[in-house]
Structure formats: C-alpha cells, structure tokens
C-alpha positions, -999 to +999 in steps of 0.1 A: +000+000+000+015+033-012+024+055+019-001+086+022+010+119+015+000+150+037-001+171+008-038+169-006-043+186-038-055+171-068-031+193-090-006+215-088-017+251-094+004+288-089-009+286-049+016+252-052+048+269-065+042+301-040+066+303-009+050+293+022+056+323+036+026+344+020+009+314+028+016+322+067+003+357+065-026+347+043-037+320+072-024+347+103-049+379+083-075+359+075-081+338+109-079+372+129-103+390+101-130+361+108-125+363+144-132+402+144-161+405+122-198+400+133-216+406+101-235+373+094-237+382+053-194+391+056-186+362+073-206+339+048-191+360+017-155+353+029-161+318+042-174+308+006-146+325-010-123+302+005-144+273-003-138+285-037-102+294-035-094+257-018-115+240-054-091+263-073-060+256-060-070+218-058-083+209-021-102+174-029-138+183-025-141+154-007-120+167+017-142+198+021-177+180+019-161+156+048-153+189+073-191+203+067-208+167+074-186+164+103-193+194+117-230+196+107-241+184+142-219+208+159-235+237+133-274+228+149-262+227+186-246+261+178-279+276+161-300+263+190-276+273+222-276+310+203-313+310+189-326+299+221-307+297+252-275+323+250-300+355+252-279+371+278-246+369+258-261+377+231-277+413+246-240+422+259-225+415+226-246+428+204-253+459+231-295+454+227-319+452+251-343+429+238-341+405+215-370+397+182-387+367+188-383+345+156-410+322+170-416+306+204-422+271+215-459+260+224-457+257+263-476+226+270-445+206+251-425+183+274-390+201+285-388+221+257-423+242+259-421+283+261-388+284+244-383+307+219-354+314+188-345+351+187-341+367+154-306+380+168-296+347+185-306+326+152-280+356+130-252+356+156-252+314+158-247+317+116-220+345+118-204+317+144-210+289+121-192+308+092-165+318+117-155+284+126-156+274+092-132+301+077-106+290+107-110+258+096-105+259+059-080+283+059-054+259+073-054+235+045-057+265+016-023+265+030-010+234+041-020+213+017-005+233-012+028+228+005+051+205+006+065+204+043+101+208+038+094+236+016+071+244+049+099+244+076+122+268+056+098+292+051+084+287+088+125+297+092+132+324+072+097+340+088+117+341+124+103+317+137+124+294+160+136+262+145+124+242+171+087+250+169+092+246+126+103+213+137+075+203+160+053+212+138+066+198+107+072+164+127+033+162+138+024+169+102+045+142+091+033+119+117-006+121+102+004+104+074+017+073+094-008+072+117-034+070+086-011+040+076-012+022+106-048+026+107-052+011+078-030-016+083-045-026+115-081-028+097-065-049+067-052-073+098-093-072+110-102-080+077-080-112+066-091-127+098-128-123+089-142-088+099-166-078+076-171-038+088-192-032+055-221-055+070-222-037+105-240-010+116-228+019+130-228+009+170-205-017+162-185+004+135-176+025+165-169-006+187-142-016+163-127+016+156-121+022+193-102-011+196-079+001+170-070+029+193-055+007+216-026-007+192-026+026+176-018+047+208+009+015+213+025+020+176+028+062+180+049+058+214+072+037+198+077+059+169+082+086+192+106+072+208+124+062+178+123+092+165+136+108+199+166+079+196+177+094+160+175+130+167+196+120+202+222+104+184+224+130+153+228+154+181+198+178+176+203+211+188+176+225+176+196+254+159+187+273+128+219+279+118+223+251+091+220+245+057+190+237+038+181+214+010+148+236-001+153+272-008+130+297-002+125+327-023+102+352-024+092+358-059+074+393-074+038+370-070+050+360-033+052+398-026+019+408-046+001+380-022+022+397+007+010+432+001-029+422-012-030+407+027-014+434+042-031+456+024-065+436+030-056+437+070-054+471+074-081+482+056-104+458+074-095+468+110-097+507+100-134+502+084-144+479+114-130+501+141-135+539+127-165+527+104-185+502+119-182+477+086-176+440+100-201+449+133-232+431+133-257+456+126-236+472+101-248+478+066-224+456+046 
C-alpha cells in the first residue's frame, strides 16, 4: 500500500509553486479577520470564498464535503444554544436590550415548551458557524498546497524558532503514518474475517475504538524512535544550518504579501473607525 502523503491537492496550481511564507500571512490575516467581524452576510461572503479558493488551488472536495458533514451536528447545537438559550450573551455582545422573537415554542410541550429562537440569536449562531468554518479551511488553503520541507524553511526564514518549525513539521509528518497504521490494523481485522461493511454503525464504533489501543501503542514507539535518531544526530535544535529547499520570495509572493497586508489594514480601520464587520452594520 502506497504510503499517504500530507499534501492533498489534486493538481498543482500557482498557490503550489508560492513560498509558504505568503501562505503564513494569508492564514495569520485571514483567521484574525474572521475572528473580528460579526456581520452574518461578511462572514458567509468570505467563508465561501475560501471554499472556492481551496477547489481552485485543488483541495479534494471530498476533503471539504467531509469537514461540513462532520461538523454539521456541531452547526445545529450552535444555532440552537444561540437561537434559544445564550439570550444574555447575546444582549452584551450585540449591546441590545431585547431581542426579536423568531417564534416561540408551544408551552404545553415536554422540557422544551415556552422556548423561543431570537431573530438576533438565530443571525449571531450563523456568523459563528461561518467563523468556525473560515478557521477551519483556511489551514489546508495553506497546508496542503505545501510541501513540508518547503514548509519548515519558510516557517525559518519568517523568524520563527527552528524548534517549533520542527514540532510542527514532525506532527504533520506523523498524520500520514498514523493514517497508515490505521489502515493496516483494519486490513489485519479483515483477513481474519471482519466484515465492517455488514455492520451497523454501534459496532462500526466498537471496532474503531479497539484500534486505538494498538494505535496509541504503535505512536509511542515511533516517538521514541524518533527521539533515539534525533539523540544520536545530536539535535540542537539550531537554525543555523543548511537547507536542501530554498525559499525565495518571488514578485507573485510579494503581490500575495501586500494584497494581505493591504487587506488587514483596511479591514480593522473600516471595522473600528466605520462600523463595517459589526453586526448591525450595513455591509
């Protein structure tokens, strides 16, 4: 079985052959733009642009259409807790005194009866539900465009400290093995007989959480493996060293650079001096 790859794009694209370091900024600007703005109709516009950016550049939309089922569940608890139950939050946030009923619960139903979804609770639980899904696509409009060596140098020439490059290059690399044992472990299950197509889902679980046990078992030694090698290479953790990869900032590296920067700055002055980004603002 051919060993899984962390990078996930279908094709390579211009987004592929950019330095990671405009990728970085993109991922920093973006994540704190979504985190500031409040504006249900911004947050959607900007979430579904990088939906669209991640098709262009080549994230698998299976990837994508496995990260909205999986957090679809998590999306209803969110409109519910704000429609119905996070009033008082919601007044302090939003800096209102009373909130439009949406519509209201009959009160002769069992545990549920007299509730009723706000108009402002039900907009505040979407601009959270496009929040969370901008953080969570923007990471592999950049990650998976990368290759990670390509990834720690740029993570290196950006200042940051070679150790934490490390780390996090190590855990990336570590997915892909973990996938493999995974795999591995349920081809074992299946030449001795398990059949997990023909069970339901109760049982699907059942089995998937004895996998964890050898799983856990396998990543320790690894670890430690890989804690024996870097021990006896004498890792110090140092920047100072050469580097296969180069990384070089290109005229497109430094249009993506300023378009962010540029894109940053703007959207803090309109949402602090202007009001654009707030909730009840016009955009």
């Amino acid at each position: 079985m051919a060993m899984m790859k962390f990078q996930t794009v279908e094709r390579d694209s211009f987004f592929t052959k950019l330095d990671f370091r405009p990728k970085l900024l993109m991922m920093t600007v973006i994540s704190i733009v979504a985190f500031v703005w409040e504006n249900p109709i911004m947050e959607a516009t900007l979430a579904i642009l990088i939906i669209v950016s991640c098709l262009l550049v080549g994230v698998r939309w299976g990837y994508i259409r496995t990260v909205l089922l999986i957090m679809s569940p998590f999306y209803v608890i969110l409109l519910l807790t704000h429609g119905f139950f996070n009033v008082d939050q919601v007044k302090t946030v939003l800096g209102i005194q009373q909130l439009k009923p949406m519509f209201a619960i009959p009160k002769n139903w069992w545990l549920i009866g007299g509730g009723t979804m706000s108009w402002e609770g039900f907009f505040y639980g979407i601009n959270i539900i496009f929040k969370t899904l901008c953080l969570t696509l923007i990471i592999p409009l950049g990650i998976f465009t990368t290759e990670v060596d390509n990834m720690i140098v740029g993570m290196v020439r950006s200042r940051i400290p070679y150790k934490i490059a490390f780390i996090f290059s190590s855990t990336l690399r570590f997915f892909p093995l973990l996938f493999q044992e995974i795999q591995n472990i349920i081809e074992a299950q299946r030449l001795r007989g398990l059949a997990m197509e023909k069970m339901g889902p109760v049982k699907r679980v059942r089995v998937y959480s004895k996998v964890a046990i050898p799983l856990i078992l396998g990543a320790m030694v690894k670890s430690q493996q890989l804690e024996v090698v870097l021990q006896s290479k004498a890792f110090s953790g140092d920047s100072d060293r050469t580097y296969i990869h180069q990384s070089i900032l290109r005229w497109l590296d430094w249009v993506l650079i300023v378009f962010f920067l540029v894109f940053f700055v703007v959207s803090l002055v309109l949402y602090i001096w202007f009001g654009i980004g707030r909730f009840f603002s016009p955009v």
